[in-house]
N, CA, C and O atoms as a MOPAC input file, in Angstrom:
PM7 MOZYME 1SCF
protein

 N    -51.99500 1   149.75600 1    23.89000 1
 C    -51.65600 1   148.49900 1    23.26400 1
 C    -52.61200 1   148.27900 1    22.09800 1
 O    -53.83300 1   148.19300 1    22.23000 1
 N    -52.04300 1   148.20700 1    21.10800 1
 C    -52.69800 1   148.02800 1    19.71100 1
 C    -53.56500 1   146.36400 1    19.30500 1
 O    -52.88300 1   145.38100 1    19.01600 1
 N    -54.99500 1   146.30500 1    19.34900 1
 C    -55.52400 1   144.97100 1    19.13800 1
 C    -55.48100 1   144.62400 1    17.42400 1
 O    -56.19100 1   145.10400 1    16.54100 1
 N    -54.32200 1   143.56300 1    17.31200 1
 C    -54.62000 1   143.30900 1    15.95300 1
 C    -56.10200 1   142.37400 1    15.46300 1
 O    -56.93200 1   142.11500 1    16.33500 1
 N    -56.27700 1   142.02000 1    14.34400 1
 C    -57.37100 1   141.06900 1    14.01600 1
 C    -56.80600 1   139.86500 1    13.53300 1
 O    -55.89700 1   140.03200 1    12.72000 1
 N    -57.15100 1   138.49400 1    13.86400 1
 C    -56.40600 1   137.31000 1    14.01200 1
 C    -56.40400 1   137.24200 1    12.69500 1
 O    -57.25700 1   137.94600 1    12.15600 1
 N    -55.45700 1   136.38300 1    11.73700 1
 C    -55.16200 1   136.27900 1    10.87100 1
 C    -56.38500 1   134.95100 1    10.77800 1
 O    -56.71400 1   134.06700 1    11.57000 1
 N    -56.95700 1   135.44000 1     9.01900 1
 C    -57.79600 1   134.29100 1     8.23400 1
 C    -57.14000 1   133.05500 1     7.98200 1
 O    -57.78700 1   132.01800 1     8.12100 1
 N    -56.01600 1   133.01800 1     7.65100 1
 C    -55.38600 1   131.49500 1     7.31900 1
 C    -54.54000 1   130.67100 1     8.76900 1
 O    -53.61100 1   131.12000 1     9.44000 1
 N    -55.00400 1   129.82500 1     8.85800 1
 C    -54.19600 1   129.08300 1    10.01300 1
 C    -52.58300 1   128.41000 1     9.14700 1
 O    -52.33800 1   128.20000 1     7.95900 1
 N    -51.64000 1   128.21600 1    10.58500 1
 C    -50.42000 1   127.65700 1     9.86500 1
 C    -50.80400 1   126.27500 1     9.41000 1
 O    -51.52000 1   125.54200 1    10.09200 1
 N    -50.29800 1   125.93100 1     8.21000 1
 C    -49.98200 1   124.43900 1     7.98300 1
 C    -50.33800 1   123.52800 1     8.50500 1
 O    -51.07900 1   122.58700 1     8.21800 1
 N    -49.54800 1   123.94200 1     9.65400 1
 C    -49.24400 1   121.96700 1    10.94800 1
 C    -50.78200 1   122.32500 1    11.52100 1
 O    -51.39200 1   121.25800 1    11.58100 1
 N    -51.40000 1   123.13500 1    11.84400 1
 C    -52.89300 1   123.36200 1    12.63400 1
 C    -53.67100 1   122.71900 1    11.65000 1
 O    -54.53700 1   121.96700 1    12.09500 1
 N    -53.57000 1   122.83900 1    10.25100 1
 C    -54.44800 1   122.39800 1     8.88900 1
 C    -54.36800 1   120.82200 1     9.15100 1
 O    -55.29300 1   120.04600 1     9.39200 1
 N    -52.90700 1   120.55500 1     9.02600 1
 C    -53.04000 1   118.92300 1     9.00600 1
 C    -53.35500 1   118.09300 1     9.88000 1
 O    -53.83800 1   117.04400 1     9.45500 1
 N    -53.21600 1   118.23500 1    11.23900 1
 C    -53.39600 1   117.55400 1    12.35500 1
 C    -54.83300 1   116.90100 1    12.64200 1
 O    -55.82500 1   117.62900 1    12.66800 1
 N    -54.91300 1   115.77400 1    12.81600 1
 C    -55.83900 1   114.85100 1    12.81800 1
 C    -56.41000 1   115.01600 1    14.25600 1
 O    -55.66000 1   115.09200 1    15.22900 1
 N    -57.91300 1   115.07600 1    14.36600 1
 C    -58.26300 1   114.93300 1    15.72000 1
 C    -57.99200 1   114.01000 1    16.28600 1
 O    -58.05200 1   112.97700 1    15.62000 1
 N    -57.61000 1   113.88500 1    17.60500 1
 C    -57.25200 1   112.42400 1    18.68200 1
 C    -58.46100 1   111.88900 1    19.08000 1
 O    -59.42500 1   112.46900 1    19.57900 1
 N    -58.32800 1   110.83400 1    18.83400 1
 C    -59.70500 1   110.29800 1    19.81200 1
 C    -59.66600 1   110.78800 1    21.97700 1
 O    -58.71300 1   111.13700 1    22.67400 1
 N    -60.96700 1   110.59400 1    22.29400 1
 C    -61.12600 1   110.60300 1    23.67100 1
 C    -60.57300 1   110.08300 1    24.15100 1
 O    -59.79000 1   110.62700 1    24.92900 1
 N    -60.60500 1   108.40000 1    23.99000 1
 C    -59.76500 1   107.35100 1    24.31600 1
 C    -58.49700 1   107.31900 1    24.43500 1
 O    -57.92400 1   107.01600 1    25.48200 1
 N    -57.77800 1   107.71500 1    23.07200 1
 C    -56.24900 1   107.89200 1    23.41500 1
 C    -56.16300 1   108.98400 1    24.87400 1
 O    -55.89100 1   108.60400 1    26.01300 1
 N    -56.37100 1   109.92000 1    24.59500 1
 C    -56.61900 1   111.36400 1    25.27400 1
 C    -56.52300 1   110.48700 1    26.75800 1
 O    -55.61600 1   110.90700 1    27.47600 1
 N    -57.14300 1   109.58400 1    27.21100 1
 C    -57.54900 1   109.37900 1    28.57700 1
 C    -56.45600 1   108.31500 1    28.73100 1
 O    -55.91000 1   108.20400 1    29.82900 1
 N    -56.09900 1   107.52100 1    27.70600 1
 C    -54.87700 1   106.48800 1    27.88600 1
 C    -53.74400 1   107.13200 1    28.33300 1
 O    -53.12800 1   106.79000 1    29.34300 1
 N    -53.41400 1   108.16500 1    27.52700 1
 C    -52.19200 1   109.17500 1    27.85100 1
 C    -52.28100 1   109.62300 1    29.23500 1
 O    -51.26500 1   109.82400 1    29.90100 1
 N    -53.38300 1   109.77600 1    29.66400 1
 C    -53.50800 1   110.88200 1    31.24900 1
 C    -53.57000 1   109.84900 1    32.14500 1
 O    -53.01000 1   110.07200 1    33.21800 1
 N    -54.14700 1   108.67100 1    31.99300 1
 C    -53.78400 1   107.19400 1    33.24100 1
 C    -52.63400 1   106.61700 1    32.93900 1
 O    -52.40300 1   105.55200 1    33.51200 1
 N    -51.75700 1   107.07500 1    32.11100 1
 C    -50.26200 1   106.22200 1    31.89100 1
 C    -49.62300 1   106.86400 1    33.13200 1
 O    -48.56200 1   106.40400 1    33.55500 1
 N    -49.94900 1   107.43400 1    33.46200 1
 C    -48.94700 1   109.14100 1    34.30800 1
 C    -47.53100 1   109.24200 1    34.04100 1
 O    -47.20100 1   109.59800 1    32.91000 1
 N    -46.81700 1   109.03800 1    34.73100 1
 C    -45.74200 1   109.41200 1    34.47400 1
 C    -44.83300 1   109.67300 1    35.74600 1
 O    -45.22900 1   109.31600 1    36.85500 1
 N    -43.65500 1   110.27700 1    35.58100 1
 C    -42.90500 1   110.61700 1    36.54300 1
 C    -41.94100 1   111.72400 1    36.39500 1
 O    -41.63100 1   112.26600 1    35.33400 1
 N    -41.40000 1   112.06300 1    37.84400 1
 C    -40.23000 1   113.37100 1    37.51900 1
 C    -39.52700 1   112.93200 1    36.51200 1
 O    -39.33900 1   111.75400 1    36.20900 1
 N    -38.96800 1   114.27400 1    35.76400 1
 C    -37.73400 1   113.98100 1    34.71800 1
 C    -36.30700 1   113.92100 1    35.58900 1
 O    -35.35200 1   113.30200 1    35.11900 1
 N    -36.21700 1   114.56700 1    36.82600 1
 C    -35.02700 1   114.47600 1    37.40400 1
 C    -35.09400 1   113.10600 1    38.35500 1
 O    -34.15700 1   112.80100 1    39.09200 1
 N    -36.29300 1   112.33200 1    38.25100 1
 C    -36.13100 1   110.91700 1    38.99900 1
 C    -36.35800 1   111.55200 1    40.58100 1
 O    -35.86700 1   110.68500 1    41.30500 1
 N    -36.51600 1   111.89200 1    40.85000 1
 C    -37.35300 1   112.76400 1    42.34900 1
 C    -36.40000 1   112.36400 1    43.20900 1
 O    -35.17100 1   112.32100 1    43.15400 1
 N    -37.53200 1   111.96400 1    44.34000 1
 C    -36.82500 1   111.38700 1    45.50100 1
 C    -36.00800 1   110.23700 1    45.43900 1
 O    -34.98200 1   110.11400 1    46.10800 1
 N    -36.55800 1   109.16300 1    44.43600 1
 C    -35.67600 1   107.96800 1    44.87100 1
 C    -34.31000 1   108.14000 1    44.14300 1
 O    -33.43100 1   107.43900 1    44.64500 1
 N    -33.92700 1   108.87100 1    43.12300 1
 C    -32.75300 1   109.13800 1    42.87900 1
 C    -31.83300 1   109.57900 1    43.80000 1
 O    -30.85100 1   108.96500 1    44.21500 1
 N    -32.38600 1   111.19600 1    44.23100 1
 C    -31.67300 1   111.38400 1    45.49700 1
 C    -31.63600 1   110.40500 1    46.78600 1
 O    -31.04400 1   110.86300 1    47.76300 1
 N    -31.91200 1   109.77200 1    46.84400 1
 C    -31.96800 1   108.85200 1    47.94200 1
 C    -30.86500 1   107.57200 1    47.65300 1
 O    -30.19400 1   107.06200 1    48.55000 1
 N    -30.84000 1   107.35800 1    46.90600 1
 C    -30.23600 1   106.36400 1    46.09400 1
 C    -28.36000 1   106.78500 1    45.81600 1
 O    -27.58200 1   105.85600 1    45.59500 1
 N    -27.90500 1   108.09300 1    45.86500 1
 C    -27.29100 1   108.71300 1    45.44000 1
 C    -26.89000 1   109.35300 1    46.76000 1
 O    -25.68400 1   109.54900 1    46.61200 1
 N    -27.26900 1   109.83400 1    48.10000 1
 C    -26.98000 1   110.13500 1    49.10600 1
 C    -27.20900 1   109.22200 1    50.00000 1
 O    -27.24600 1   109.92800 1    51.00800 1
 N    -27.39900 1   108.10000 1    50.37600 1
 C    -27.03200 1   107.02400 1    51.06400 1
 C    -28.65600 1   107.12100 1    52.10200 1
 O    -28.87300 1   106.28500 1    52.97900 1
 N    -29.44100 1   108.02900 1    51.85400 1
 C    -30.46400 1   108.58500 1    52.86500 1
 C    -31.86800 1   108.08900 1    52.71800 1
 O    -31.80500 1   107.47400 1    51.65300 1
 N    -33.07400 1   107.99200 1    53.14400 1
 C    -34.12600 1   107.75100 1    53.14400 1
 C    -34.69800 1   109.04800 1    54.16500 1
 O    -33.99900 1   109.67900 1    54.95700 1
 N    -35.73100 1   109.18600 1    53.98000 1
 C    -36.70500 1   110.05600 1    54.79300 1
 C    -38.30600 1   109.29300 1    55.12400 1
 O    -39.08000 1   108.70100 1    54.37100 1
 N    -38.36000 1   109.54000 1    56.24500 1
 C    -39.68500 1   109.29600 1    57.14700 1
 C    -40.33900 1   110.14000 1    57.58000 1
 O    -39.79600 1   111.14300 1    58.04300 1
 N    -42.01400 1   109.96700 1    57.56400 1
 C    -42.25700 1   110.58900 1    58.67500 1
 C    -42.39600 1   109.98200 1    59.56100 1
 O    -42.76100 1   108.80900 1    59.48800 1
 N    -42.12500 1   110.64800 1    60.77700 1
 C    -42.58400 1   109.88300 1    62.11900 1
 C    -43.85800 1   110.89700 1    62.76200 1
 O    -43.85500 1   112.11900 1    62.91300 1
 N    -44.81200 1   110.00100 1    63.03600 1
 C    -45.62600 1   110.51400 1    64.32300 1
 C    -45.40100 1   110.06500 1    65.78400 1
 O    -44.98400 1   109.03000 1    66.30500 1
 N    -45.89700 1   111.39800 1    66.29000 1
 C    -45.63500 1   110.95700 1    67.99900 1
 C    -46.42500 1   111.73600 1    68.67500 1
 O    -46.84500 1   112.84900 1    68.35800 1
 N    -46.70600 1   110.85300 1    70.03700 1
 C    -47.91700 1   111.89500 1    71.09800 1
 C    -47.41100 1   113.13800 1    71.44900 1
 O    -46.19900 1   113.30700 1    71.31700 1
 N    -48.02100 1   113.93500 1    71.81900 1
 C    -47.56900 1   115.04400 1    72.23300 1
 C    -47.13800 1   114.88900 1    73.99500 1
 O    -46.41900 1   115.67600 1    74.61000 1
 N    -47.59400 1   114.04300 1    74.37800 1
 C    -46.07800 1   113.66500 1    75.90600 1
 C    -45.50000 1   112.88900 1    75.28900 1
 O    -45.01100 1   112.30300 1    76.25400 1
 N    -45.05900 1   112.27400 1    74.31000 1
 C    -43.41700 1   111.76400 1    73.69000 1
 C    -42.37400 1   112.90200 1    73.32500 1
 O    -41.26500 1   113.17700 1    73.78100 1
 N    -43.08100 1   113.40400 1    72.42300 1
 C    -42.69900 1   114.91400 1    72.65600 1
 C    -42.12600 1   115.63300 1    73.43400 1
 O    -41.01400 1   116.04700 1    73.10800 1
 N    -42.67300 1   115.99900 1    74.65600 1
 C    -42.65900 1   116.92000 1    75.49800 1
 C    -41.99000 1   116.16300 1    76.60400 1
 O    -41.56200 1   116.90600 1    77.48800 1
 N    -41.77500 1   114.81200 1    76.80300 1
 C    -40.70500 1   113.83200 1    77.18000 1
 C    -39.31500 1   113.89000 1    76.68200 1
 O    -38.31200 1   113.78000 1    77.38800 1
 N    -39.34800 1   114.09900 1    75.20700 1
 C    -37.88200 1   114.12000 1    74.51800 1
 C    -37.43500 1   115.67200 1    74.26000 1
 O    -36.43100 1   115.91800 1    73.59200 1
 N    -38.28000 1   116.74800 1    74.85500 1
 C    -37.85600 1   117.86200 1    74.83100 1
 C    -37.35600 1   118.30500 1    76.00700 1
 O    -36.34100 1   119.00100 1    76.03800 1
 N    -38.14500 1   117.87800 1    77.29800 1
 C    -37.50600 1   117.48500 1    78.62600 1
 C    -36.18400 1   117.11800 1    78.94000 1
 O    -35.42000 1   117.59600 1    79.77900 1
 N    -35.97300 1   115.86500 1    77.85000 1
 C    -35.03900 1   115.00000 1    78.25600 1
 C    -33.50300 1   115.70800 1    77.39200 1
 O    -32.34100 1   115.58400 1    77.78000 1
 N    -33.83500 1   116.20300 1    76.55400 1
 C    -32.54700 1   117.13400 1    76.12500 1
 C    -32.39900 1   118.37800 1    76.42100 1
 O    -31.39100 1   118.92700 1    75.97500 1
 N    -33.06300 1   118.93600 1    77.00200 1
 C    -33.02400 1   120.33400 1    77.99600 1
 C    -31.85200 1   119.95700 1    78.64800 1
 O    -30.74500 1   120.37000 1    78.30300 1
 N    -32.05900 1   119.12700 1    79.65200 1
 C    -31.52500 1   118.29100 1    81.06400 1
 C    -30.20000 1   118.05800 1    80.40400 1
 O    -29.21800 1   118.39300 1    81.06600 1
 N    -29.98900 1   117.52200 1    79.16700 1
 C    -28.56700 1   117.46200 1    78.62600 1
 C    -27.58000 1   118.23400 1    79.22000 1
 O    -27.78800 1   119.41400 1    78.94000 1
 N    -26.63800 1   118.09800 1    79.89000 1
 C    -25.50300 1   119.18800 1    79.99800 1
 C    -24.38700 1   119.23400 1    78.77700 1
 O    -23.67800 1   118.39100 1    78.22900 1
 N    -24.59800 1   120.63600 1    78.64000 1
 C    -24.00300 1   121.30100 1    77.68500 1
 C    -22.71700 1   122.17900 1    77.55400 1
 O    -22.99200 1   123.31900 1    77.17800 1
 N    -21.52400 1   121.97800 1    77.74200 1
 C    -20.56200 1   122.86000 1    78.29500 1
 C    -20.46900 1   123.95900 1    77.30000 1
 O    -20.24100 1   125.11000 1    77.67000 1
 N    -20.63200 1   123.65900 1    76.09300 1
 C    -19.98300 1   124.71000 1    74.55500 1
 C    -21.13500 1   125.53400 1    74.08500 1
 O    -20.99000 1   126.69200 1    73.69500 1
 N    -22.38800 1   124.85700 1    74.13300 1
 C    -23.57200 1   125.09700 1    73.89200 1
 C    -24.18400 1   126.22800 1    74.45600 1
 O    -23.62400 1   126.41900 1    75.53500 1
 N    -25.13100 1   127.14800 1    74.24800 1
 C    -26.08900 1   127.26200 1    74.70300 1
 C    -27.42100 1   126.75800 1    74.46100 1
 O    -28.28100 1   126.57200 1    75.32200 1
 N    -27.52600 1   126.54400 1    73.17100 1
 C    -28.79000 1   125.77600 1    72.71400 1
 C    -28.82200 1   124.45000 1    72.94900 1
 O    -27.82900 1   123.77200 1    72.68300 1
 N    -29.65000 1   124.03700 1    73.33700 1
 C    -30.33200 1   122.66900 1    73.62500 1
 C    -29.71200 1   121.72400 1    72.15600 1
 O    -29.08200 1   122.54000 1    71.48500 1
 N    -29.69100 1   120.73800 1    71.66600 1
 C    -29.78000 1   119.67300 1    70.98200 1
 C    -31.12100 1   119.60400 1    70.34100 1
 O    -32.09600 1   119.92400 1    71.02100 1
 N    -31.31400 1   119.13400 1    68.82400 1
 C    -32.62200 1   119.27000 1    68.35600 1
 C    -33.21400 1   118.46000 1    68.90400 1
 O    -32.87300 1   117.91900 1    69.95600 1
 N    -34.29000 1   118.23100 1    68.21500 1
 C    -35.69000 1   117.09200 1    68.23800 1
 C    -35.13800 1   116.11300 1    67.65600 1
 O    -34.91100 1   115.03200 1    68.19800 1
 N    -34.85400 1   116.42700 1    66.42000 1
 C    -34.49900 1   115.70900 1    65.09800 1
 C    -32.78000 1   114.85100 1    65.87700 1
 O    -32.86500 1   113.74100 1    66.40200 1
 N    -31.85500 1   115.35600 1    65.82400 1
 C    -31.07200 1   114.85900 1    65.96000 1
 C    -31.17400 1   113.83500 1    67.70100 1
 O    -30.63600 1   112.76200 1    67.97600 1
 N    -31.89500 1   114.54700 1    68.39400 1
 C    -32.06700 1   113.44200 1    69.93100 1
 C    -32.42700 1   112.23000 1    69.08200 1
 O    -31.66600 1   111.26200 1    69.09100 1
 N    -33.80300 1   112.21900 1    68.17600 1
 C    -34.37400 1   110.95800 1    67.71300 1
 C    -33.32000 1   110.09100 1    67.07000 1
 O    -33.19200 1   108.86700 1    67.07000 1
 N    -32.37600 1   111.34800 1    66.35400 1
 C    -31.69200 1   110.08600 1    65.71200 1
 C    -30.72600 1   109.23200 1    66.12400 1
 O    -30.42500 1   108.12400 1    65.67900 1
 N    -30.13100 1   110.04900 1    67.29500 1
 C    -29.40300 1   109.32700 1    68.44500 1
 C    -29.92500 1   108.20200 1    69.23900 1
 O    -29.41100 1   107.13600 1    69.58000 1
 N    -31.33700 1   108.83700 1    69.48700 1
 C    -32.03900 1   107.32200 1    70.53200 1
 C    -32.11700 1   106.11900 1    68.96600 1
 O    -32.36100 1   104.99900 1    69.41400 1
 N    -32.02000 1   106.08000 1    67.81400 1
 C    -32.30500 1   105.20600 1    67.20900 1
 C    -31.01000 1   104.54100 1    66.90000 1
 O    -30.78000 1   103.36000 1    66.63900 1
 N    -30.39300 1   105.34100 1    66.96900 1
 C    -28.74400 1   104.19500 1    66.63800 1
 C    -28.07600 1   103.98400 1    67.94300 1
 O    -26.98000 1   103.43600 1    68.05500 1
 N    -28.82500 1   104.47000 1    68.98100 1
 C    -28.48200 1   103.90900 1    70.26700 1
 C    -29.35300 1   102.10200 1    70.23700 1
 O    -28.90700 1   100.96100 1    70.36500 1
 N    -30.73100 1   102.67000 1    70.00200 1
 C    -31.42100 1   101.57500 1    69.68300 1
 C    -30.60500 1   100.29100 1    68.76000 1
 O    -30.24000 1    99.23100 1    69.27000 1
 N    -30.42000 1   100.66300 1    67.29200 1
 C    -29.85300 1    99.81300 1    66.25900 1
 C    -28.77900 1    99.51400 1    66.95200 1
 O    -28.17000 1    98.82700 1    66.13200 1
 N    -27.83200 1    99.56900 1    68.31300 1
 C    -26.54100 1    99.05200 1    68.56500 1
 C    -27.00900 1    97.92400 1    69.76300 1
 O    -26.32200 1    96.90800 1    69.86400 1
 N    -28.00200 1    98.08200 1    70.52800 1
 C    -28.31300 1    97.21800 1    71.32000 1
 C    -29.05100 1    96.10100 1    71.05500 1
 O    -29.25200 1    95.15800 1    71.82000 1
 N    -29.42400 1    96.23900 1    70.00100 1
 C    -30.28400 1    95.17900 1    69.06100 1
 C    -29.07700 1    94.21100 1    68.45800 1
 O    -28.87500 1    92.99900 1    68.54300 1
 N    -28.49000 1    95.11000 1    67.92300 1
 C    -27.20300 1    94.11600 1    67.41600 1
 C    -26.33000 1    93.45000 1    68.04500 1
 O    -25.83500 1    92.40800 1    67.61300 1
 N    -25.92500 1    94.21700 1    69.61000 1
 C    -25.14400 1    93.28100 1    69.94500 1
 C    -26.26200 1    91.87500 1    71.09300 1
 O    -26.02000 1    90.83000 1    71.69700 1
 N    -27.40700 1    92.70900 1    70.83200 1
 C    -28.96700 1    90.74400 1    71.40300 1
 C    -28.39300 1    89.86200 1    70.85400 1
 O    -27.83600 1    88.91700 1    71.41200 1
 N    -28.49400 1    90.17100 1    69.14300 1
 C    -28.78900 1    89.06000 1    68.21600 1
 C    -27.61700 1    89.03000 1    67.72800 1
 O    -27.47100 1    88.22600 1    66.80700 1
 N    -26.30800 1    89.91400 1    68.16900 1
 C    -24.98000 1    89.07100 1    67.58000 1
 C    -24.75000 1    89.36100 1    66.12100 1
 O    -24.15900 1    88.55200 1    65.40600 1
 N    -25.37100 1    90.90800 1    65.51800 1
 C    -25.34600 1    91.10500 1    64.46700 1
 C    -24.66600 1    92.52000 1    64.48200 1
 O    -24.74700 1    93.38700 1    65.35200 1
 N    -23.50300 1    92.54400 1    62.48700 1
 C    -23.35800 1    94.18800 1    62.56800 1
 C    -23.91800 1    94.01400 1    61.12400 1
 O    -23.68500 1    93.17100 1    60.25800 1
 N    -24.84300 1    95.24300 1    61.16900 1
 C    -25.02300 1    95.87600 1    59.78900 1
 C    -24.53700 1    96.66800 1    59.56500 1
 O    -24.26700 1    96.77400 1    58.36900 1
 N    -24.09200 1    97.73600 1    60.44500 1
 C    -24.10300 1    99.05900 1    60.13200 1
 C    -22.57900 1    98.96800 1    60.10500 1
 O    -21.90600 1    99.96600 1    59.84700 1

């Protein structure tokens, strides 16, 4: 690979350009900014969805892994997830709440 020697004259636009102050420099970098595709809350906004995390003990866990084992399964061989048990006990939850207080949201 052949090393050339940098050229003596710089382009134009490098000649004219005015140094920035520090200040601007640091205004620009605490403005921040955001995704150009609008991240998560677009998609969220746009698929009807939100995401959580949830934490849990490790016997909540090992309670709700128990407890869908025990599931009988006629079609299945695999168990039922984690993910989907939770989301079942929660709109089992959100329906008994609603019909306490005599409410439908959903």
């Amino acid at each position: 690979m052949a090393i050339t020697k940098m050229p003596d004259t710089l382009p134009t636009a490098a000649k004219q350009a005015k140094p920035v102050s520090e200040k601007k420099i640091q205004e620009f970098i605490n403005k921040g900014g955001k995704p150009t595709g609008g991240g998560e809350e677009n998609l969220a906004k746009s698929s009807g969805t939100k995401s959580i995390k949830l934490i849990m003990t490790n016997n909540e866990m090992s309670a709700i892994k128990e407890l869908r084992n025990k599931r009988p399964s006629r079609s299945r061989k695999i168990p039922i997830s984690v993910h989907d048990w939770v989301i079942e006990a929660i709109q089992e939850k959100i329906e008994r709440e609603q019909k306490k207080y005599g409410l439908t949201l959903l």
